[in-house]
C-alpha positions in Angstrom: -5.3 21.3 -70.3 -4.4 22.8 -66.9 -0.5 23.6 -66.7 1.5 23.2 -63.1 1.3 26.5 -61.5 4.5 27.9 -62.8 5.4 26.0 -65.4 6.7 27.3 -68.2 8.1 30.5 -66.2 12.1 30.7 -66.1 13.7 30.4 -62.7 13.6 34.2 -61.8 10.0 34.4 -62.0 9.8 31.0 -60.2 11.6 32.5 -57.5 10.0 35.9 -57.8 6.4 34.0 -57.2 7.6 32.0 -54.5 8.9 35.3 -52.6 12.4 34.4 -52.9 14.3 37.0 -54.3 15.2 40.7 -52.9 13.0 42.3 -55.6 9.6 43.3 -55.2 8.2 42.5 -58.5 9.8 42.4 -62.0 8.0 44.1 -65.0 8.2 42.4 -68.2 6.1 44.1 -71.4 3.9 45.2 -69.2 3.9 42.6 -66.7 4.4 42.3 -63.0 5.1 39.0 -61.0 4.3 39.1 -58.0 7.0 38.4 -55.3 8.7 40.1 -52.1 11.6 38.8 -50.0 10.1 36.5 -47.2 9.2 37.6 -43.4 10.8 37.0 -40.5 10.5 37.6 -37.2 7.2 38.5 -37.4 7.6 41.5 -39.3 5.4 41.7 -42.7 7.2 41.8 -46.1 6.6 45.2 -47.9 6.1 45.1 -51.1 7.8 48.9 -52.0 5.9 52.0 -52.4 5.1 52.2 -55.7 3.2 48.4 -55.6 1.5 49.5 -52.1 0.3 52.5 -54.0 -1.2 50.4 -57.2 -2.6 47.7 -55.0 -4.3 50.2 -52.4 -5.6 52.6 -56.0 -7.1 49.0 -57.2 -8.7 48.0 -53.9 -6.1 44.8 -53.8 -4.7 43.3 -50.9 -1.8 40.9 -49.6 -2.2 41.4 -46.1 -3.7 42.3 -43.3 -2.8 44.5 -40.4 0.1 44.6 -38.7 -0.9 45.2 -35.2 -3.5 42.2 -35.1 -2.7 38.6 -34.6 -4.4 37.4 -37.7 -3.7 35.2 -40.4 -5.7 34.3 -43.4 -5.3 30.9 -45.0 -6.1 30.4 -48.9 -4.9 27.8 -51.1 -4.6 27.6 -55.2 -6.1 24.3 -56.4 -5.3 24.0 -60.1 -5.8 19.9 -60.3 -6.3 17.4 -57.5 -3.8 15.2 -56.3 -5.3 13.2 -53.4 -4.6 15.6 -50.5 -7.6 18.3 -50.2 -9.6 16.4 -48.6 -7.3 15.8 -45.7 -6.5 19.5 -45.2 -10.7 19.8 -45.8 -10.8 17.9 -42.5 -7.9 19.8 -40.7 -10.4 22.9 -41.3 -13.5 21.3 -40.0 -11.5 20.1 -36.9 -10.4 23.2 -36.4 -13.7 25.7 -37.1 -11.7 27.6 -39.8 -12.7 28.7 -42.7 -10.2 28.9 -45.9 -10.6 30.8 -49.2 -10.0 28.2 -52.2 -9.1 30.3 -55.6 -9.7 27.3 -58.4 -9.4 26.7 -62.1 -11.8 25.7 -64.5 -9.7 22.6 -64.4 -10.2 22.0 -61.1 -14.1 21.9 -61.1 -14.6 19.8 -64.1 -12.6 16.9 -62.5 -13.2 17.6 -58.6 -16.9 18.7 -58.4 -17.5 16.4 -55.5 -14.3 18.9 -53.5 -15.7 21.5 -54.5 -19.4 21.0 -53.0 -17.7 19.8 -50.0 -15.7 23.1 -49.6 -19.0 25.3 -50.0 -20.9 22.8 -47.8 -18.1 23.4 -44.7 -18.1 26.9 -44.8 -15.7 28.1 -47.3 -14.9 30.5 -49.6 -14.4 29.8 -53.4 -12.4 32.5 -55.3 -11.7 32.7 -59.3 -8.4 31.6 -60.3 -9.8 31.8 -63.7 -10.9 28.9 -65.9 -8.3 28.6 -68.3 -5.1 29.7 -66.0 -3.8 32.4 -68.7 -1.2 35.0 -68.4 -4.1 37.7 -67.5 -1.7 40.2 -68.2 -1.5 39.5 -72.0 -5.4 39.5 -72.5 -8.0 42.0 -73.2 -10.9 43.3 -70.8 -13.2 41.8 -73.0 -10.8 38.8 -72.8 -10.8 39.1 -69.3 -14.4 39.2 -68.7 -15.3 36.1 -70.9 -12.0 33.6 -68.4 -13.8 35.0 -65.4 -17.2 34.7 -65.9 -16.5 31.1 -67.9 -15.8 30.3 -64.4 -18.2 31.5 -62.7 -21.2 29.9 -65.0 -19.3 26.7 -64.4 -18.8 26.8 -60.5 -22.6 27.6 -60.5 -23.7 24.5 -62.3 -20.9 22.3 -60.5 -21.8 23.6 -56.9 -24.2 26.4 -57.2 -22.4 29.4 -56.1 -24.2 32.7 -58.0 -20.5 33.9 -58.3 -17.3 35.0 -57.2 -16.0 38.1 -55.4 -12.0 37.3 -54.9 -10.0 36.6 -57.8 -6.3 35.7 -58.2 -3.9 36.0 -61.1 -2.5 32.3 -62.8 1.4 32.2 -61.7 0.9 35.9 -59.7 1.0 37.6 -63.3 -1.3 41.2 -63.5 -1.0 44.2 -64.8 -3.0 47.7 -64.2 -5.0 46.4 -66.8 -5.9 43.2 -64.7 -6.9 45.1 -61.4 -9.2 47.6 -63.0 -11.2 45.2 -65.1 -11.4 42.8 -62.0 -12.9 46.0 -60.3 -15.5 47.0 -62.9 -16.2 43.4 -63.1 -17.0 42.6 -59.5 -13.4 41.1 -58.7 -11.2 42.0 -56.0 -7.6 40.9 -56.1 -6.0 39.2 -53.1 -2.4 38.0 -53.3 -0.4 37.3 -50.6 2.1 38.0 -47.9 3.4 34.1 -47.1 5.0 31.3 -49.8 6.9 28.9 -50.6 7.9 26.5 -53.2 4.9 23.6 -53.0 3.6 23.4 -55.6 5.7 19.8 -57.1 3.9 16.6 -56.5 6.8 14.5 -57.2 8.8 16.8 -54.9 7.8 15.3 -51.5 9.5 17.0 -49.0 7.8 16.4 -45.9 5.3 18.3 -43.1 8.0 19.0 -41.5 9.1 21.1 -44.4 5.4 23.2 -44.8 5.9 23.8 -41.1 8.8 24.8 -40.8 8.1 27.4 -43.9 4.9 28.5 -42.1 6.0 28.8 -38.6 9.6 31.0 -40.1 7.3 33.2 -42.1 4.2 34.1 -40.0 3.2 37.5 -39.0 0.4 39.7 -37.9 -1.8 39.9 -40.8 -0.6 37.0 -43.0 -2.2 36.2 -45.9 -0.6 32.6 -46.5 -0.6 30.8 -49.8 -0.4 27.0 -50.4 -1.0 24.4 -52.8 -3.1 20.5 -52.4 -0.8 19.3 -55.0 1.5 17.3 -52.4 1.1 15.7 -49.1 3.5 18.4 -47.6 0.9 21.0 -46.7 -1.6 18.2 -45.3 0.6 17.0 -42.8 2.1 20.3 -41.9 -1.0 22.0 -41.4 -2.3 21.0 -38.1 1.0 21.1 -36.3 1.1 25.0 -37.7 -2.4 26.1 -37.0 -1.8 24.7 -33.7 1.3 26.6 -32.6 -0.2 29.6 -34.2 -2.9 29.4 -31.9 -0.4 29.0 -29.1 1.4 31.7 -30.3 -1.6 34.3 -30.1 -3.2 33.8 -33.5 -6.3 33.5 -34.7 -7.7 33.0 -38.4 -10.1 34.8 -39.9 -12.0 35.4 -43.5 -11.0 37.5 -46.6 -14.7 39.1 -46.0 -12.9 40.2 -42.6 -9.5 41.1 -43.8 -11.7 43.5 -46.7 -14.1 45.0 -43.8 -11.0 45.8 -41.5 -9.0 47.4 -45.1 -11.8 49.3 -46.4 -14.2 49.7 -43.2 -12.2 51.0 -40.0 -13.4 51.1 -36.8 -15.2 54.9 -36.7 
């Protein structure tokens, strides 16, 4: 059974995932959880030197670049919760397209979502099927949550596969990046979070906006969750005042051709 994205983890990685602490990632037998403190004032978080250098040796990314008005929306649907669809249509209204990173989980019981998000456009990326610490597993390990996925998101919807994966709870190691590459997978995190990830924790569009609007930069790679009906109703206001602020949105497949194919 899925778990709630970061259940289980103690209150420093909570915080760590949600980028509220000073520290760039904590290591733990092996393990690093992703985190960085938040942006403002439109300057990108920086996520040290020594996680720049791992990321840009494994072909990962968490942003884009910082002299282009960009941002890049994904969100992280383990289960449904009622609210997809109404961000689904904020999309459509507005021509974007998103990158969804899903569980196993999620297309077993959402399979009519998930059809709908390949049929507008977007971009499904492997959150794995089980939503394991990735970090404790093997390659071989690896491999088998990956692809379970995969085989299963082509019989639910029939995508041949994925390209962009994502680590349950922002957990990887090395280990993690490498196999992902020799496998096919390229891992995108991100440069823009917040705590949203508790249905039962309503605390309003206002909230998502607000959270959005403080944290957005050139190159943003934003993270959210469908699990409440914060991000729903915060989302239009934001993508509109992005817009008026200069911004555009683009794809991962763009963010990756800018990072890996400049302009000669």
């Amino acid at each position: 059974m899925f778990r709630n994205h970061l259940a289980g983890l103690g209150l420093a990685a909570v915080l760590i995932a949600a980028g509220l602490v000073m520290s760039p990632f904590t290591a733990e037998a092996g393990e690093f959880h992703w985190g960085f403190k938040k942006a403002t004032d439109g300057v990108p978080p920086d996520a040290g030197a020594e996680m720049n250098t791992l990321l840009e040796n494994n072909g990962a990314l968490y942003k884009g670049s910082p002299d282009k008005k960009i941002v890049y929306l994904t969100f992280d649907n383990g289960y449904e919760a009622g609210y997809t669809e109404s961000i689904l249509d904020t999309l459509k209204k507005e021509d974007i397209s998103a990158t969804f990173f899903l569980t196993g989980h999620y297309l077993e019981s959402a399979g009519d979502l998930v059809n709908r998000m390949v049929k507008d456009g977007h971009t499904i990326g492997n959150h794995s099927y089980g939503h394991p610490n990735m970090a404790q597993m093997s390659p071989a390990e690896m491999e088998a949550e990956w692809k379970k996925f995969d085989d299963r998101l082509r019989e639910v919807a029939g995508v041949k596969r994925t390209h962009y994966a994502r680590p349950p709870e922002g957990i990887f190691n090395e280990q993690v990046l490498k196999t992902g590459n020799k496998l096919g997978y390229r891992h995108i995190f991100w440069s823009v979070a917040f705590v949203d990830w508790h249905r039962d924790r309503k605390l309003g569009g206002q909230y998502a906006y607000n959270e959005l609007i403080k944290q957005l930069h050139p190159g943003a790679v934003i993270l959210m969750h469908t699990v409440s009906p914060d991000n729903s109703d915060g989302l239009p206001d934001f993508i509109r005042d992005a817009k008026k602020q200069g911004y555009t949105f683009g794809t991962l497949d763009e963010l990756v051709e800018e990072a890996f194919l400049p302009e000669l």
